[in-house]
DRENNU-810336 format. One record per atom (N, C-alpha, C): residue number from 1; residue in three letters; atom name; x, y, z. Coordinates in Angstrom, 2 decimals. Example, Ala and Ser with C-alpha at 12.3 -4.5 7.8 and 13.67 -1.06 7.14 Angstrom:
residues 2
    n  res  atom        u        v        w
    1  ALA     N    13.19    -5.69     7.80
    1  ALA    CA    12.30    -4.50     7.80
    1  ALA     C    13.20    -3.30     7.80
    2  SER     N    12.85    -2.25     7.08
    2  SER    CA    13.67    -1.06     7.14
    2  SER     C    12.90     0.03     7.87
//
This chain:
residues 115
    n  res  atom        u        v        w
    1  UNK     N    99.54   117.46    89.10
    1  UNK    CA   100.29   117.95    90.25
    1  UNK     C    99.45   117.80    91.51
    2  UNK     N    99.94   117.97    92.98
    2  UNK    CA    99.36   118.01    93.95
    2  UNK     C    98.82   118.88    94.70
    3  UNK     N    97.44   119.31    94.40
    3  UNK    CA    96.82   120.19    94.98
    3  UNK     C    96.54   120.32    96.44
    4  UNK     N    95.39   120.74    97.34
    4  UNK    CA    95.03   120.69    98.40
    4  UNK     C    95.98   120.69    99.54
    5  UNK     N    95.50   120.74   100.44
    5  UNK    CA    96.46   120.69   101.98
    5  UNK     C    98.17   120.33   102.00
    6  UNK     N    97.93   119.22   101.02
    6  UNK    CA    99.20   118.26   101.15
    6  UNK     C   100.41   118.97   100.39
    7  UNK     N    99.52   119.16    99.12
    7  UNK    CA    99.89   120.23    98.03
    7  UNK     C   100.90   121.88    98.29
    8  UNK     N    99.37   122.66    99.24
    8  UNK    CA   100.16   123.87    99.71
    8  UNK     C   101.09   123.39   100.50
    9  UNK     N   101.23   122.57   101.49
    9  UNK    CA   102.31   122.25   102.90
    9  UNK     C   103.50   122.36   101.78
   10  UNK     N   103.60   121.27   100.85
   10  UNK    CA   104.74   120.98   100.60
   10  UNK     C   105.08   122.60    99.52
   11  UNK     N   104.41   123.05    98.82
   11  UNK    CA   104.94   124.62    98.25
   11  UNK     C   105.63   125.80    99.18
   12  UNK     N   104.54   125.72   100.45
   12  UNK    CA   105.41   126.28   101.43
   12  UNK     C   106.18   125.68   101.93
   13  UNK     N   106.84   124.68   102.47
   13  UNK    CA   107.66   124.06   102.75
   13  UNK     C   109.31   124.35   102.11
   14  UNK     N   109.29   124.32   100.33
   14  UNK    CA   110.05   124.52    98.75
   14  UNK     C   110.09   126.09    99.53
   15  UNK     N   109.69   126.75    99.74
   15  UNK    CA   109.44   127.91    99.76
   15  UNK     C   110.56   128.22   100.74
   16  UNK     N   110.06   127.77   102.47
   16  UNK    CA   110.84   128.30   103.41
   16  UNK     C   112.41   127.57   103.40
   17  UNK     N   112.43   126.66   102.93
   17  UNK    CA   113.89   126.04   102.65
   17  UNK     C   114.59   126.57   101.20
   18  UNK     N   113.84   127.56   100.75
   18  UNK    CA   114.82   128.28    99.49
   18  UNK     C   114.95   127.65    98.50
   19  UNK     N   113.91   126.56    98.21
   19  UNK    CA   114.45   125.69    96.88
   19  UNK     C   113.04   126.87    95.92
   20  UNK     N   112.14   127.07    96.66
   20  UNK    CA   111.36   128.07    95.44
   20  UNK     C   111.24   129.71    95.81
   21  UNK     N   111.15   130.46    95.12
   21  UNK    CA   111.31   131.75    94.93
   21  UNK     C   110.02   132.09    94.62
   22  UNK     N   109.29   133.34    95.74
   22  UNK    CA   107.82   133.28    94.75
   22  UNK     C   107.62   135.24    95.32
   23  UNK     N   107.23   135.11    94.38
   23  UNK    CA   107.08   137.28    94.02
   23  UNK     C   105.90   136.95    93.25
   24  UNK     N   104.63   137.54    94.20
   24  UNK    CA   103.33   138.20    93.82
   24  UNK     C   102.85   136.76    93.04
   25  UNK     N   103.12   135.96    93.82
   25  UNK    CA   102.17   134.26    93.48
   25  UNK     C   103.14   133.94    92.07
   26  UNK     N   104.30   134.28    91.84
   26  UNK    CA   104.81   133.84    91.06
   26  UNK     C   105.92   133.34    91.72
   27  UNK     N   105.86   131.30    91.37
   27  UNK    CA   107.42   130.96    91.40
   27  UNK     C   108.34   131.13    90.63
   28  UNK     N   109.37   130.96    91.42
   28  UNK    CA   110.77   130.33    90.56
   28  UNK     C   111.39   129.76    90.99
   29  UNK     N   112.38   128.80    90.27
   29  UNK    CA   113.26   127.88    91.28
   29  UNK     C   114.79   128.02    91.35
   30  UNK     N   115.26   127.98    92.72
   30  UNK    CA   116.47   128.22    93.40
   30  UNK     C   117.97   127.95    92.62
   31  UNK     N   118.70   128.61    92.96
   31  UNK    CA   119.82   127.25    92.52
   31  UNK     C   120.02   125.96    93.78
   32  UNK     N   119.56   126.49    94.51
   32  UNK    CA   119.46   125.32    95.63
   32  UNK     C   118.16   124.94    95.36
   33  UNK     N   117.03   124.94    95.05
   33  UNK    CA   115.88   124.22    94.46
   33  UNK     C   116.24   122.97    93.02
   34  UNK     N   117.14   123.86    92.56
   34  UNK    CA   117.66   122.97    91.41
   34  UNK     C   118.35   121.65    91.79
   35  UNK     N   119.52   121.45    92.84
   35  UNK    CA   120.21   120.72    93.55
   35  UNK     C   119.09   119.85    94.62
   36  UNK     N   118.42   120.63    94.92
   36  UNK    CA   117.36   119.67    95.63
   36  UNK     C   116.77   118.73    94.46
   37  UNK     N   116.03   118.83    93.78
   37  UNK    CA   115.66   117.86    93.02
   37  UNK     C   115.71   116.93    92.37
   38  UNK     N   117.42   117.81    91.51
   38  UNK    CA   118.21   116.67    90.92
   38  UNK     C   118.87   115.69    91.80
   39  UNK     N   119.29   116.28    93.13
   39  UNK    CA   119.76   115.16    93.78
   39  UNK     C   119.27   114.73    94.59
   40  UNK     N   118.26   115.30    95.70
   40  UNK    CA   117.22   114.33    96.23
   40  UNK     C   115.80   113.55    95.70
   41  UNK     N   115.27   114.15    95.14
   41  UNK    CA   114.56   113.36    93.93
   41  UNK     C   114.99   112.85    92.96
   42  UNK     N   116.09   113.16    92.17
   42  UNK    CA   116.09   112.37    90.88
   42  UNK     C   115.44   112.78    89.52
   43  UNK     N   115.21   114.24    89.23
   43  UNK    CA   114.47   114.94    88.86
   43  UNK     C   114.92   115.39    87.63
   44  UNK     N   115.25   115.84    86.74
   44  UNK    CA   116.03   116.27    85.98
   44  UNK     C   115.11   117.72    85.30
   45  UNK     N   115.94   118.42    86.02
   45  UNK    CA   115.53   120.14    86.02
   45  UNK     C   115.69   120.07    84.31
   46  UNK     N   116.38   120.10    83.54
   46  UNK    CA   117.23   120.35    82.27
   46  UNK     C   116.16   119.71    81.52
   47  UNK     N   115.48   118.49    81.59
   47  UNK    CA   114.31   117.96    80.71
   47  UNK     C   112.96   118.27    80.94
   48  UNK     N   112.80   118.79    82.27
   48  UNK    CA   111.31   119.82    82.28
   48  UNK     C   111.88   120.97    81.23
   49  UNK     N   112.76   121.90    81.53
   49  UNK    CA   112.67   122.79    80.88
   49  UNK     C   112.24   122.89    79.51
   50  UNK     N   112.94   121.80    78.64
   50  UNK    CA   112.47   121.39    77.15
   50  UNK     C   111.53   121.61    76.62
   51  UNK     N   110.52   120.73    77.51
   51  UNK    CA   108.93   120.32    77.66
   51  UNK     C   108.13   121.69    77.09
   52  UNK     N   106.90   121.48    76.41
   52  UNK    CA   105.98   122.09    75.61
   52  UNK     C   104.74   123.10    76.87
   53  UNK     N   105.09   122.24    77.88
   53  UNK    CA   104.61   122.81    79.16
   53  UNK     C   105.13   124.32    79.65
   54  UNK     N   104.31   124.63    80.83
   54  UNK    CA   105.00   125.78    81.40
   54  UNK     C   105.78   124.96    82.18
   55  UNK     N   106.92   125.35    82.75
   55  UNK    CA   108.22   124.31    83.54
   55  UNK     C   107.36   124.78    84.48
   56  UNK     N   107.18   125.99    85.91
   56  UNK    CA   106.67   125.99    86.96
   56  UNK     C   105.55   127.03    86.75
   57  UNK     N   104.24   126.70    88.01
   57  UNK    CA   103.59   128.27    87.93
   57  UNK     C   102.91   127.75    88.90
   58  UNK     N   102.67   128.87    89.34
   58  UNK    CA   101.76   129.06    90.75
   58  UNK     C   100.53   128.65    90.29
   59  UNK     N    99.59   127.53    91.11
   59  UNK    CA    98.32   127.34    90.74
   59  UNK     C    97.55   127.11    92.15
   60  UNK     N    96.25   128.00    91.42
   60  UNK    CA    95.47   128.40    92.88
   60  UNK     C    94.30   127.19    93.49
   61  UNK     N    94.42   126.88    94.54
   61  UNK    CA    93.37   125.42    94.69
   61  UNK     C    92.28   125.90    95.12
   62  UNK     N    91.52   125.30    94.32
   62  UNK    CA    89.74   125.68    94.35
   62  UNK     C    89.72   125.55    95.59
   63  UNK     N    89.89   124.15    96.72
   63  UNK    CA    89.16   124.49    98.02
   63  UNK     C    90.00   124.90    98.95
   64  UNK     N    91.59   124.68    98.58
   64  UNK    CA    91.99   125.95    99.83
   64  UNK     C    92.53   127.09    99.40
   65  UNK     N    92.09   127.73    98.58
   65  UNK    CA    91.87   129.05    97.89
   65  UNK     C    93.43   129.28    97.88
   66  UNK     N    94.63   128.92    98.33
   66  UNK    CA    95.89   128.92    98.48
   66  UNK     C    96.83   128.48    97.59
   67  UNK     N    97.84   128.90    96.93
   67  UNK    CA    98.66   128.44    96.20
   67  UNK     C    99.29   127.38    96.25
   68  UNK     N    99.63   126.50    95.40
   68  UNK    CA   100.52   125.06    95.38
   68  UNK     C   101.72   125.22    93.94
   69  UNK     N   102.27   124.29    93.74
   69  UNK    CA   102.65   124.63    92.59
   69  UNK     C   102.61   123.42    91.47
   70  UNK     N   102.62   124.24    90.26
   70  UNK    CA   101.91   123.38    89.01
   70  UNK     C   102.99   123.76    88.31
   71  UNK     N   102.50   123.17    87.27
   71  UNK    CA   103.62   123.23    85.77
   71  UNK     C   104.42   121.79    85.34
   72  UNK     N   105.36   122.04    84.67
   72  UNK    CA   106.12   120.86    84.03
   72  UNK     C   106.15   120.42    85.65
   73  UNK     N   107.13   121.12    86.99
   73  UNK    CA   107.99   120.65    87.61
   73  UNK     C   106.91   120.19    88.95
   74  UNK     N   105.86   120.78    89.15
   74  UNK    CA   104.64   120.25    89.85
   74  UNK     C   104.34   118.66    89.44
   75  UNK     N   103.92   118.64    88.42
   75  UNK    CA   103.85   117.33    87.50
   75  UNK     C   104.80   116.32    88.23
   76  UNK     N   106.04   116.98    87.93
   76  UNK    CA   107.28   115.56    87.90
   76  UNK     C   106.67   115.58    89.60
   77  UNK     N   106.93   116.17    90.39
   77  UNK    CA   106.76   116.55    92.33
   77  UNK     C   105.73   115.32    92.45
   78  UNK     N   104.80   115.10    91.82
   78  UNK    CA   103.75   114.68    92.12
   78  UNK     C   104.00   113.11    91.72
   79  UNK     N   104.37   112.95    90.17
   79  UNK    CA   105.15   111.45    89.78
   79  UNK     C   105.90   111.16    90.93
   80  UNK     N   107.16   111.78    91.53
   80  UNK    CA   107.84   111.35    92.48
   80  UNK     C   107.06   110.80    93.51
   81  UNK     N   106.47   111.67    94.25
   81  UNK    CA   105.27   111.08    95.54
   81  UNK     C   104.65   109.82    94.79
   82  UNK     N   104.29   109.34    93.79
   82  UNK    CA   103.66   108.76    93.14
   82  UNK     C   104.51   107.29    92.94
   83  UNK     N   105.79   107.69    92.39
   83  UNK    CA   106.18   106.14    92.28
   83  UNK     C   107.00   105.88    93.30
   84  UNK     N   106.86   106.32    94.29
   84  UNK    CA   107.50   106.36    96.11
   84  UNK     C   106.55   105.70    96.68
   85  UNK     N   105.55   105.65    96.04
   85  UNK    CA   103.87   105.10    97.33
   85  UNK     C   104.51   106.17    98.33
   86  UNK     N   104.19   107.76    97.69
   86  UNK    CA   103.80   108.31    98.72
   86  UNK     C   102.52   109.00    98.93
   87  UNK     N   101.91   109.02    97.85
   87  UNK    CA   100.62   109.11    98.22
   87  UNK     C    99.88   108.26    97.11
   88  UNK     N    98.44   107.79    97.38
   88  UNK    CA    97.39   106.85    96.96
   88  UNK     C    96.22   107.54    96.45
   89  UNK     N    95.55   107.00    95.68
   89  UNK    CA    94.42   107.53    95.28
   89  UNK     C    93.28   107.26    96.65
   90  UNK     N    92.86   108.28    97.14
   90  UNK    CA    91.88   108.14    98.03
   90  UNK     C    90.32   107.70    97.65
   91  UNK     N    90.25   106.51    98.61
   91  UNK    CA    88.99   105.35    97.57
   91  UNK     C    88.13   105.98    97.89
   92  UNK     N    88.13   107.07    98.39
   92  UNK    CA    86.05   107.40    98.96
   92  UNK     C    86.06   108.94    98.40
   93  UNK     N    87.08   109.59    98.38
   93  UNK    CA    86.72   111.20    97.66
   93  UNK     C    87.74   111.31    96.14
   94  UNK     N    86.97   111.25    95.06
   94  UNK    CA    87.30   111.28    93.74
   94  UNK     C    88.38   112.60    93.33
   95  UNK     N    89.39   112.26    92.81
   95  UNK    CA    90.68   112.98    92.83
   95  UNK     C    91.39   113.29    93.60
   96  UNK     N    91.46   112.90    95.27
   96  UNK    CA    91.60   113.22    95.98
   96  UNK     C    93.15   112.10    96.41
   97  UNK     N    93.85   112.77    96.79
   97  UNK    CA    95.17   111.98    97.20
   97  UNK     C    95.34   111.53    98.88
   98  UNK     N    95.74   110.18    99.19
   98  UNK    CA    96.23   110.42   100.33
   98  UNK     C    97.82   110.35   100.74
   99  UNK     N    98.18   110.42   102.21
   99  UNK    CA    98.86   110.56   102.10
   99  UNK     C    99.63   109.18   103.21
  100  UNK     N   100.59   108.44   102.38
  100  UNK    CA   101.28   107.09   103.22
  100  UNK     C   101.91   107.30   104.35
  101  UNK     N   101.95   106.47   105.25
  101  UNK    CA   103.09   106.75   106.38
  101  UNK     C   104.36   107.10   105.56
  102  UNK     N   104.95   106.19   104.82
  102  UNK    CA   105.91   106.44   104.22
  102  UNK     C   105.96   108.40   103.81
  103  UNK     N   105.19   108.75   102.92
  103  UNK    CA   105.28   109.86   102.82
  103  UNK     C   105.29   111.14   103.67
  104  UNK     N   104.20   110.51   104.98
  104  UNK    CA   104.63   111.32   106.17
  104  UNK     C   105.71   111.70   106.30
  105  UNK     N   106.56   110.33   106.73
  105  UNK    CA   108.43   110.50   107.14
  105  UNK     C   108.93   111.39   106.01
  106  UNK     N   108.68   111.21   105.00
  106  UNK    CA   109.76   112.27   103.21
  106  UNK     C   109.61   113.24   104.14
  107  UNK     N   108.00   113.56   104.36
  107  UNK    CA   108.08   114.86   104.58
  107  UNK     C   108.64   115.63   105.51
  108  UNK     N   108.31   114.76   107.16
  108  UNK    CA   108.29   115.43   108.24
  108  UNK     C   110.44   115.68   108.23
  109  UNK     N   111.09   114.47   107.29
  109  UNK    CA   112.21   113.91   107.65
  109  UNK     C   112.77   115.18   106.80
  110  UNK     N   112.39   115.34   105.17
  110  UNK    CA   113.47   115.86   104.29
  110  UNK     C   112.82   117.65   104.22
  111  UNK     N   111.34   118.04   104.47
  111  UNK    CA   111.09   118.94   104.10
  111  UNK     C   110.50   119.73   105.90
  112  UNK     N   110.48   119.24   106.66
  112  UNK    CA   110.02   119.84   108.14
  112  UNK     C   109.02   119.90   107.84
  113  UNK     N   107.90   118.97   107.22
  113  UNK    CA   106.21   119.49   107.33
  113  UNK     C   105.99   117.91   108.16
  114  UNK     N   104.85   118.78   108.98
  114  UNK    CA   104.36   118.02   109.82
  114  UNK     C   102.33   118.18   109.80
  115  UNK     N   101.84   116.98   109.12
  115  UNK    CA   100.85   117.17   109.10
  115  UNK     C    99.88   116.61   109.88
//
């Protein structure tokens, strides 16, 4: 899943547009979180759930001490950015993601984050 800066923006982001639900660092997801995914991502809420995984959970990032979100549905969040070229493996800091013009626009366009 996508940790760091890019990571929290977009949890808060899920957050202030009502697709995630979060009580005491615990998510959950919307029925309008559900509709977001399946139909703007392509996501299929119904086959995370299945999964041997936790489907969502709040996970805390070592360097911005701030919540993002993890789990089955973090995972898929992150595949998506991923087979979008929206973000790249950053060649000079190890695990570290960047982030594409392209992915700028997802964001600034579908979720109001502006980084």
């Amino acid at each position: 899943h996508m940790a760091g800066h890019v990571g929290r923006e977009i949890t808060a982001a899920l957050i202030n547009h009502d697709f995630l639900a979060e009580n005491k660092h615990k998510l959950q997801l919307t029925a309008s979180g559900s509709l977001f995914f399946e139909q703007q991502l392509n996501i299929d809420i119904a086959q995370l759930r299945q999964q041997k995984r936790q489907f969502i959970t709040s996970c805390l990032d070592w360097s911005e001490r701030k919540y993002h979100t993890g789990g089955a549905l973090g995972h898929a969040l992150y595949h998506f950015f991923q087979s979008k070229y929206f973000v790249l493996p950053n060649k000079n800091v190890k695990r570290a993601l960047s982030l594409t013009p392209n992915g700028t626009r997802f964001l600034n366009d579908i979720l109001d984050v502006h980084l």
